[in-house]
N, C-alpha and C positions, 0 to 999 in steps of 0.2 A: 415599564413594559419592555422585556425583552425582544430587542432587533432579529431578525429569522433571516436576514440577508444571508450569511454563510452556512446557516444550519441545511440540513438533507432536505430535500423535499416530502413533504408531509408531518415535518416537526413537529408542526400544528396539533394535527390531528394525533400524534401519538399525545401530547399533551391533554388533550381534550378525553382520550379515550388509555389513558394511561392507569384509571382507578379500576379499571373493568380486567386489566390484565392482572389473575390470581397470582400467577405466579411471580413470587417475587424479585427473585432472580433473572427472571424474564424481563421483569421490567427494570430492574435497578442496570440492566446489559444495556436494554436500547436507548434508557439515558446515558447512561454510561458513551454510548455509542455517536449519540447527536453533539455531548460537548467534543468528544475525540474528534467529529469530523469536522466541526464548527472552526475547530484550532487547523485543523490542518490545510480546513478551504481559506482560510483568513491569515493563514502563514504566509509573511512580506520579506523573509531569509533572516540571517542573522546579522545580528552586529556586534563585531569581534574589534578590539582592536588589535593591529600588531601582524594580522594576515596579511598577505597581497590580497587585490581585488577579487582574481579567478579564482582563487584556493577558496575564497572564502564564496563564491558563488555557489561553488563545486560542492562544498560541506552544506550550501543552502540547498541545492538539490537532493542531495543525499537526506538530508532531515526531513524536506516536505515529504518525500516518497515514505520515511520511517512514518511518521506520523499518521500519512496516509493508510500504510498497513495498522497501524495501532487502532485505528477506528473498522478499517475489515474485521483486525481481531475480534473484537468486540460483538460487530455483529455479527458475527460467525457463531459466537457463544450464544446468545438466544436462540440463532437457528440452528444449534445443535438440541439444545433445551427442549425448543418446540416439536421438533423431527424426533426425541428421541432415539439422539443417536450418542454410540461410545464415543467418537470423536468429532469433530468438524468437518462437514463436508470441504472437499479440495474442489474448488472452481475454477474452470478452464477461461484463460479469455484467448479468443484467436483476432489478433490485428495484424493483418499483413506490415501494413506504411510504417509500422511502429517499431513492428517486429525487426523489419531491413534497415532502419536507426542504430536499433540499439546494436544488431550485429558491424557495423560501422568501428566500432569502439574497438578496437582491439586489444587495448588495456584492461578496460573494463573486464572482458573475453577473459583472458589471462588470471584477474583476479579470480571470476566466479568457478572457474576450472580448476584450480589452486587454492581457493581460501580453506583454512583449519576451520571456517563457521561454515561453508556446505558441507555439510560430510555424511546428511540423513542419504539413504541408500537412493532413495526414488526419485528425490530434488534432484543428487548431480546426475541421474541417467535424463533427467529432465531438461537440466541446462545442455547436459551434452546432446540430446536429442535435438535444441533450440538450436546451438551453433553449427553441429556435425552435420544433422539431416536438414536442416532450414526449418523447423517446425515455426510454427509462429503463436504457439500458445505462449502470451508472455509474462503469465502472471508466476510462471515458476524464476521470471527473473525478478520480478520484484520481491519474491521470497528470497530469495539470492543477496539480491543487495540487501536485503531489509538483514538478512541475518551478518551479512557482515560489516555493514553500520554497526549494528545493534552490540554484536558479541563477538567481531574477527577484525580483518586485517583493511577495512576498505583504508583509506585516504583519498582526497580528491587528487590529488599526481598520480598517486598508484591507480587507480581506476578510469583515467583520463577525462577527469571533470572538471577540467583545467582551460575549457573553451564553452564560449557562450553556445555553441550546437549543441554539444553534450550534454551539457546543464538543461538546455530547452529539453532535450530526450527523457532526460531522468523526472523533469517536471512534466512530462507527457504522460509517461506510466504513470506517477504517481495519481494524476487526473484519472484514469484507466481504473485504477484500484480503486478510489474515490467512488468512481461512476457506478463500479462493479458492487460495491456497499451497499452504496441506495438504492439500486437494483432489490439487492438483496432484503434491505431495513423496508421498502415498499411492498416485497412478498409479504415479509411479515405480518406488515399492519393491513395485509388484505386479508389475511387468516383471521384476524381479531374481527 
């Protein structure tokens, strides 16, 4: 029998009511979406040899938050499927506490202002909106980081996730992104 400890809340239930979902694609997403988040809530960092301690925290924060988006991705695509929409809805989170963290970082700052992987037009008016005006919608920085983990320039020095603070922040969002999922993967399974 499968453990549900790290899975979304309502795992269950989409398992239960997963043969009623026609559409395929729809449903092959939100499993898709339960293992992605299962991995990412049940992510313990990594183990590298050959790093220093912090560098290697630093790279474990930066993964959990990748991961973390890898399961939004996911369920973003069913709820574009179900909504009938051309692309994925963009969802706003506003955390103040979280928000005045992450602007702390001024490395980090430096990176998401500067990376060759922000470069879509609305993201950096977003990041810059985030540092310039204080906006506190923070999910355009998890899109930030996620994209320059994923396909630019992050590094834990270069982005200063080189101190256990930092590291806590970057595993905060990525919690934020997490929460903002299942949020999302529980609309869904109320429409079914």
């Amino acid at each position: 029998m499968i453990d549900y400890k790290h899975f979304p809340t309502n795992a269950v239930l989409l398992k239960e009511i997963s043969k009623s979902i026609t559409d395929i694609a729809v449903r092959q997403s939100l499993n898709r979406y339960t293992y992605r988040y299962r991995l990412a809530n049940a992510f313990n960092g990594l183990d590298v040899t050959g790093l220093d301690k912090r560098t290697l925290r630093g790279y474990s924060a930066a993964t959990k938050l990748f991961l973390a988006y890898t399961a939004y991705d996911e369920v973003r695509v069913a709820e574009k499927i179900l909504l009938d929409r051309k692309n994925p809805k963009l969802h706003h989170v506003f955390n103040f506490p979280l928000a005045h963290k992450i602007r702390k970082n001024k490395g980090l700052e430096r990176l998401l202002k500067n990376s060759s992987a922000v470069t879509r037009e609305s993201l950096t008016k977003s990041v810059a909106k985030f540092y310039d005006e204080g906006n506190n919608e923070i999910m355009c920085i998890a899109t930030a980081i996620r994209n320059c983990f994923a396909h630019g320039d992050l590094t834990a020095g270069g982005a200063d996730l080189d101190t256990v603070k930092a590291q806590v922040v970057v595993e905060e969002l990525a919690d934020a992104v997490m929460q903002k999922s299942n949020e999302i993967f529980n609309e869904i399974l109320g429409q079914k």
